[in-house]
C-alpha positions in Angstrom: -1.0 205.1 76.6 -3.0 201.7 76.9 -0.3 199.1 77.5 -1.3 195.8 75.2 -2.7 193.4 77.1 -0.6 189.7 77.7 -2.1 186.8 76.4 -3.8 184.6 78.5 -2.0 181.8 79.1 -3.5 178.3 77.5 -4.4 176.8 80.7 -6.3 179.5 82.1 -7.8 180.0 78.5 -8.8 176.6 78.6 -10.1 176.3 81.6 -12.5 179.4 80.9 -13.7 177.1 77.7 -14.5 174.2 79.7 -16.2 176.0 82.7 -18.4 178.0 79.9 -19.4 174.9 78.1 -20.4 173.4 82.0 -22.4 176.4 81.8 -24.0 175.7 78.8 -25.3 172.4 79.1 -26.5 173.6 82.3 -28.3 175.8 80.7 -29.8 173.6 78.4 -31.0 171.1 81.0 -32.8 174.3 82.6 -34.3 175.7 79.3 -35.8 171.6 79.2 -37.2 171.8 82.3 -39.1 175.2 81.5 -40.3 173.9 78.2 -41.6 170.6 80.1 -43.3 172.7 82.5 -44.9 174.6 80.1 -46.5 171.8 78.0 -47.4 169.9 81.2 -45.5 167.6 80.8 -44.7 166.9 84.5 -42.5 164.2 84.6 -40.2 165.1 82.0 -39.8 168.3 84.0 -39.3 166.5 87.0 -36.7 163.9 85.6 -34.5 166.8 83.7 -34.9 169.5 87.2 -33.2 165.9 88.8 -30.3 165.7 86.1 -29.7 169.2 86.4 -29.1 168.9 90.3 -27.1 165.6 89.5 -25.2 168.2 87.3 -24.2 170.7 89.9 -22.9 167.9 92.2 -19.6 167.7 91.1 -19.1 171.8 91.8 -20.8 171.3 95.3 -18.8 167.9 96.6 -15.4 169.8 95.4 -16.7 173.3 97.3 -17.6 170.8 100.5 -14.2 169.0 100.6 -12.1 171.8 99.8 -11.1 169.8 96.6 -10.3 172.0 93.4 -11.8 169.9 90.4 -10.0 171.0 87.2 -12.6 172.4 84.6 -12.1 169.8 82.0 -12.7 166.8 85.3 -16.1 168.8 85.9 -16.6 169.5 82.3 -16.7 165.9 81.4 -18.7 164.6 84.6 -21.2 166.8 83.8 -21.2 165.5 79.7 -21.1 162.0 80.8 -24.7 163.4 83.4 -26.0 165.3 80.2 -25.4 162.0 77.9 -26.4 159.5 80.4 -29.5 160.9 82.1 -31.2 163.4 79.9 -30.2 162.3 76.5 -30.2 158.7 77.1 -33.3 158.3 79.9 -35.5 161.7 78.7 -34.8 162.0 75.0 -34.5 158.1 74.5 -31.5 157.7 72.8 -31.2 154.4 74.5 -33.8 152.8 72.1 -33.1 155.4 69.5 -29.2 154.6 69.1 -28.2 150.6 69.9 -24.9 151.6 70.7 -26.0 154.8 72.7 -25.5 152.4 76.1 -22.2 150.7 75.3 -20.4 154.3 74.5 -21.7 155.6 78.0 -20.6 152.4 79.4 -17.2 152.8 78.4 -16.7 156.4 79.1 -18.2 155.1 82.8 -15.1 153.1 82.7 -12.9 155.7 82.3 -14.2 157.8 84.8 -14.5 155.5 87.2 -11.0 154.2 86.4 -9.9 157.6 86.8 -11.6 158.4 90.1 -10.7 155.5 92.1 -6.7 155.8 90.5 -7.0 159.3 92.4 -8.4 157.8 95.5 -5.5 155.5 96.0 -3.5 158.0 94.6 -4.6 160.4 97.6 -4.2 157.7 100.3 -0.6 156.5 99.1 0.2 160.2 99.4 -0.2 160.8 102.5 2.7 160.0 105.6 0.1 160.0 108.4 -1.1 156.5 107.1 2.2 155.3 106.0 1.2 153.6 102.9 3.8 152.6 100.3 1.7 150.8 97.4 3.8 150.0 94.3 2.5 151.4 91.2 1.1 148.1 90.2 -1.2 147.7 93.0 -2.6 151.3 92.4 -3.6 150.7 89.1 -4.8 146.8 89.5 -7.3 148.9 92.5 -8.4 151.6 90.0 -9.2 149.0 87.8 -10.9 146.9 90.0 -13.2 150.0 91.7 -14.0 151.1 88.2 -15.7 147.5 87.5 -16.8 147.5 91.5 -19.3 149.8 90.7 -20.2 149.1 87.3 -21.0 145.6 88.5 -23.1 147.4 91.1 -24.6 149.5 88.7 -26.0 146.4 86.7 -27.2 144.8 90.0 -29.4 148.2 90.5 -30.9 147.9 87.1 -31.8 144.3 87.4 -33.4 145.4 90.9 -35.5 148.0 88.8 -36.8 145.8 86.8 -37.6 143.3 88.7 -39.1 145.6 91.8 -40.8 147.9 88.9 -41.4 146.1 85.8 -38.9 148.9 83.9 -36.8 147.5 81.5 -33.3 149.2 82.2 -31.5 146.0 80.7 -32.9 146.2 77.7 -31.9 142.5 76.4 -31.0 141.2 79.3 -28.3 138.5 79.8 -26.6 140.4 76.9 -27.2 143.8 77.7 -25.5 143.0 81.2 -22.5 141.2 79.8 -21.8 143.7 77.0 -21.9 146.7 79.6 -19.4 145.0 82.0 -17.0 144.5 79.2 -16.9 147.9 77.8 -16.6 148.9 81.6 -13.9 146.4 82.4 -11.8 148.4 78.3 -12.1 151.5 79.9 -10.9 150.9 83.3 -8.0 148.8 82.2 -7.3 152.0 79.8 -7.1 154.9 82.7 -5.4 151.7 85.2 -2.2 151.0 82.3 -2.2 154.9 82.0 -2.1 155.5 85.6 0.6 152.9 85.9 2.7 154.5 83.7 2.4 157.5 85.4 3.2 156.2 88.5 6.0 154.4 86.8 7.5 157.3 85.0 6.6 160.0 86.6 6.2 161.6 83.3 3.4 163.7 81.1 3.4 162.6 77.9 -0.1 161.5 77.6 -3.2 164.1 77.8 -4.6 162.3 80.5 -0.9 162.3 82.4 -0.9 165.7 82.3 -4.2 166.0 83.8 -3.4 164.0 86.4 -0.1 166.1 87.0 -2.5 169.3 87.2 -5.0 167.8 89.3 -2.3 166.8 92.0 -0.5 170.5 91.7 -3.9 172.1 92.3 -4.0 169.8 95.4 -0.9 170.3 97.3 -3.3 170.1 100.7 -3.8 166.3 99.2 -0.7 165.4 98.1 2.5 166.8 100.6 4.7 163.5 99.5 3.9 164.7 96.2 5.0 168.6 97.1 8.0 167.5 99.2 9.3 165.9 96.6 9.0 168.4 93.7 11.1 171.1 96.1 13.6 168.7 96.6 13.8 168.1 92.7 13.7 172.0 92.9 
């Protein structure tokens, strides 16, 4: 007699969903680059086989530095790659959709946000460097790297444009100024929800949890963070 089988639990379940829709628009970026190879279209094909390599990245940097990146982290890096570079640069919904560039802005923010609260969160973490950084000063730096590199991201285009004749800023002045300020919402979004994390020590908030998740599938990363849930234990 077959025993039934348990259900899988919501996490794992989950994470399959997100991994298979990384898949997907994987998938998609290669079916692109056969269709632009087969109409000739060689630098269409070139541009998407680019984005689709851009894609894998966040797979291969976790691989290299023995980093587990939860499937909803790499699900939306690859999104915000898919968005960004192939619909925005290849399909042209930059000119097509006026606010196709201030959405990927802001979800840049959040990212970024997100990824420089875990870099700080990583150093503070660890005794060999004996760093004790109050909650406020990890947030204020994730906000601060998330605008960092958006500001060096508009420098970059103006370079383009200017070395190339491209027209990546679009209206300028404006363009510019409107990107850093949807960059500058979404990093002080993650930074107050880092902060009240830290703060807390709590998971209300999707984003808290995922944060919590990303730190238990790192224990190598975080051993303050380890040490302290056994003693809580």
């Amino acid at each position: 007699m077959k025993l039934p089988r348990r259900p899988e639990p919501p996490a794992a379940l989950a994470g399959r969903i997100h991994r298979r829709l990384v898949i997907t628009l994987q998938g998609l970026l290669a079916l692109g680059v056969a269709l632009a190879l087969f109409d000739a279209r060689w630098m269409a094909a070139a541009t998407t086989f680019g984005v689709l390599l851009v894609s894998l990245l966040p797979t291969l940097l976790g691989r290299r530095l023995k980093v587990h990146v939860p499937a909803e982290f790499e699900l939306l890096a690859v999104v915000f790659i898919y968005a960004a570079l192939f619909l925005g640069e290849v399909r042209g919904y930059y000119v097509r959709f006026w606010w196709w560039d201030l959405l990927l802005h802001t979800m840049s923010g959040f990212l970024l946000g997100l990824l420089g609260f875990l870099l700080v969160y990583v150093l503070n973490e660890k005794p060999a460097l004996g760093l004790h950084m109050k909650p406020g000063f990890v947030a204020l730096f994730a906000f601060m790297f998330a605008l960092g590199v958006g500001t060096l991201w508009e420098i970059f285009e103006f370079a383009m444009d200017q070395a190339f004749g491209l027209n990546m800023q679009k209206s300028g002045l404006q363009d510019t100024m409107g990107d850093l300020i949807v960059d500058a919402i979404g990093a002080l979004v993650i930074a107050l929800i880092g902060w009240s994390y830290l703060k807390t020590a709590g998971s209300k908030s999707f984003l808290e949890r995922r944060i919590r998740r990303f730190v238990d599938e790192n224990p190598r990363l975080f051993p303050a963070s380890r040490q302290n849930a056994s003693g809580r234990g």
